[in-house]
C-alpha positions in Angstrom: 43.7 -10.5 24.5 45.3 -7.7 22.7 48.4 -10.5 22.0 45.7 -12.4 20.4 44.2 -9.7 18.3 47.4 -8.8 16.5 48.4 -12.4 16.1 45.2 -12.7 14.3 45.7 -9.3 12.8 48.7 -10.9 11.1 47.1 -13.9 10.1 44.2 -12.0 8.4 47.0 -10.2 6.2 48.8 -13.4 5.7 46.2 -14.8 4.6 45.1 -12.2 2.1 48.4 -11.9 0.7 48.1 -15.9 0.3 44.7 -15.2 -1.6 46.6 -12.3 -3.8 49.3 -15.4 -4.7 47.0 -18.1 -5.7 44.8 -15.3 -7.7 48.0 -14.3 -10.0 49.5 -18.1 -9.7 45.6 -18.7 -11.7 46.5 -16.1 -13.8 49.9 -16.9 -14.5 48.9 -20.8 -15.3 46.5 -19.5 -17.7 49.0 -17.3 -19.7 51.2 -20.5 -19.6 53.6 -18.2 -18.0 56.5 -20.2 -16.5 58.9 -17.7 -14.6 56.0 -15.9 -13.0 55.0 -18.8 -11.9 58.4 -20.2 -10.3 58.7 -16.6 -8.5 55.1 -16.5 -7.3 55.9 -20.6 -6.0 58.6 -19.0 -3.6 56.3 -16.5 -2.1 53.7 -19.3 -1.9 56.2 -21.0 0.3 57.1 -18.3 2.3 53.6 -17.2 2.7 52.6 -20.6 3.9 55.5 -21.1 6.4 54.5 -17.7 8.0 50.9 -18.9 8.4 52.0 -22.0 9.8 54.4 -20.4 12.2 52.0 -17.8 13.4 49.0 -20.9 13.4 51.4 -22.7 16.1 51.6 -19.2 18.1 48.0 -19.0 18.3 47.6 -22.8 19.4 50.5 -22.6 22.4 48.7 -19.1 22.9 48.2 -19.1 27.4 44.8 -17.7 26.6 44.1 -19.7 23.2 40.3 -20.2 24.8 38.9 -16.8 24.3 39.8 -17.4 20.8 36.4 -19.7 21.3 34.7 -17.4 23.4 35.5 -13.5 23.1 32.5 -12.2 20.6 35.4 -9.9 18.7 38.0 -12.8 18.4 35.4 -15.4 17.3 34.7 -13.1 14.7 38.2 -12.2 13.6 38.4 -16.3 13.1 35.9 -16.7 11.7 37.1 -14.0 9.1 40.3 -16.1 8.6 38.3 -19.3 8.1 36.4 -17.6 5.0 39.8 -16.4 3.5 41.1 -19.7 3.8 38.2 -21.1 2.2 39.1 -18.9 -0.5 42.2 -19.4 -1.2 41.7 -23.6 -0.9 38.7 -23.0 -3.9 41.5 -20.8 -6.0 43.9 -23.6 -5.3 41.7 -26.3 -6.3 40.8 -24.5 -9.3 44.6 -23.7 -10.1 45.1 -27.8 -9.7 42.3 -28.5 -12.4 44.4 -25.8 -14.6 47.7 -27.8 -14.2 46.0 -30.7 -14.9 44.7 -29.6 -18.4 48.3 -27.9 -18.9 49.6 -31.3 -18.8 46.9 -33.3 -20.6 47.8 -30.3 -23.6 51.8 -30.6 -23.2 50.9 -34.6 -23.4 49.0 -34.1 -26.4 51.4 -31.5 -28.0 54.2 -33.6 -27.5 52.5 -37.0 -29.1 51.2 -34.4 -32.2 55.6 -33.6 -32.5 56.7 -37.4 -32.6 54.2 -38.3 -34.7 55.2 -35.6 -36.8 58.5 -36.2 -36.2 58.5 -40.2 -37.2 56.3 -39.1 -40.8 58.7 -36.6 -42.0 62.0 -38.9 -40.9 60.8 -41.8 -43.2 63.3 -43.3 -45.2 64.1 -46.2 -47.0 66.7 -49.1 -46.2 68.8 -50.3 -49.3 66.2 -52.9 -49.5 63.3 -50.7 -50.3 61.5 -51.1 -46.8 60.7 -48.0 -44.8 62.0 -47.0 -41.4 61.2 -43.9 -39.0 64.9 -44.1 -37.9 66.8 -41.7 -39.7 70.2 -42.7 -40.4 70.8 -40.1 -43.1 74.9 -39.6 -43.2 75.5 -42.7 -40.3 77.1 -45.3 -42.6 78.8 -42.7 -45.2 82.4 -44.0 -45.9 85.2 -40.9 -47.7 
C-alpha cells in the first residue's frame, strides 16, 4: 500500500504541475506570446508522458484493487480525478483561445492582401487596371 501512496503521491504533483502548464499556456495564448508558448509545449509533453508512464504503473500495480477499496487511496484518486478535471476545462478553454487566434490571424491576413492588391494597382499600356505589379519587369537599358 505504501507503493501505492507514493505512486499516487507523484501523480498528484504531476498533475498539479500539468495544471500550472495549461494555466501559463492560457496566459501565454492570450498575450499572443509565441516562444513561451513553444517552451511551455515541451514541458506539456513531458509532463504528459510522466503521467502516462506512472498511469500504467498504477494499472500493472499487484495490489491495483485497494486503489478501489482503501478509504485513504480512494480519496487520493479521487483528488487526482478533480485535478484532471481541471486541467481538461483549462485545456478546453486554451482550444477555444487558439481557435479565435486563428479566426484573427485569418482575418488579419485577408485585411493585408486586400490592402496589398489596392495599393499595387496599376495600369497596363492600354489604360486597364491590374493588381499585379509589374513595376520595373519589362524595363529594357
Amino acid at each position: 500500500m505504501n507503493e501505492l501512496l507514493q505512486l499516487l503521491s507523484f501523480q498528484h504533483g504531476t498533475l498539479s504541475s500539468l495544471k500550472k502548464l495549461v494555466s501559463a499556456e492560457k496566459q501565454a495564448l492570450t498575450d499572443q506570446d509565441a516562444d513561451t508558448l513553444l517552451a511551455l509545449a515541451r514541458e506539456k509533453v513531458t509532463c504528459l508522458n510522466n503521467l502516462q508512464q506512472n498511469d500504467q504503473k498504477l494499472a500493472n500495480h499487484p495490489d491495483k484493487e485497494l486503489l478501489n477499496t482503501n478509504a485513504e487511496l480512494v480519496q487520493k484518486v479521487e483528488e487526482a480525478k478533480a485535478i484532471l478535471e481541471q486541467c481538461k476545462d483549462i485545456n478546453n478553454q486554451n482550444a477555444s483561445l487558439i481557435e479565435l487566434n486563428i479566426a484573427s490571424l485569418n482575418r488579419f491576413s485577408q485585411a493585408m492582401q486586400m490592402s496589398r492588391n489596392a495599393t499595387s494597382l496599376t495600369y497596363n499600356d492600354k489604360g486597364h487596371t491590374s493588381t499585379i505589379s509589374s513595376l520595373g519587369s519589362n524595363l529594357k537599358a
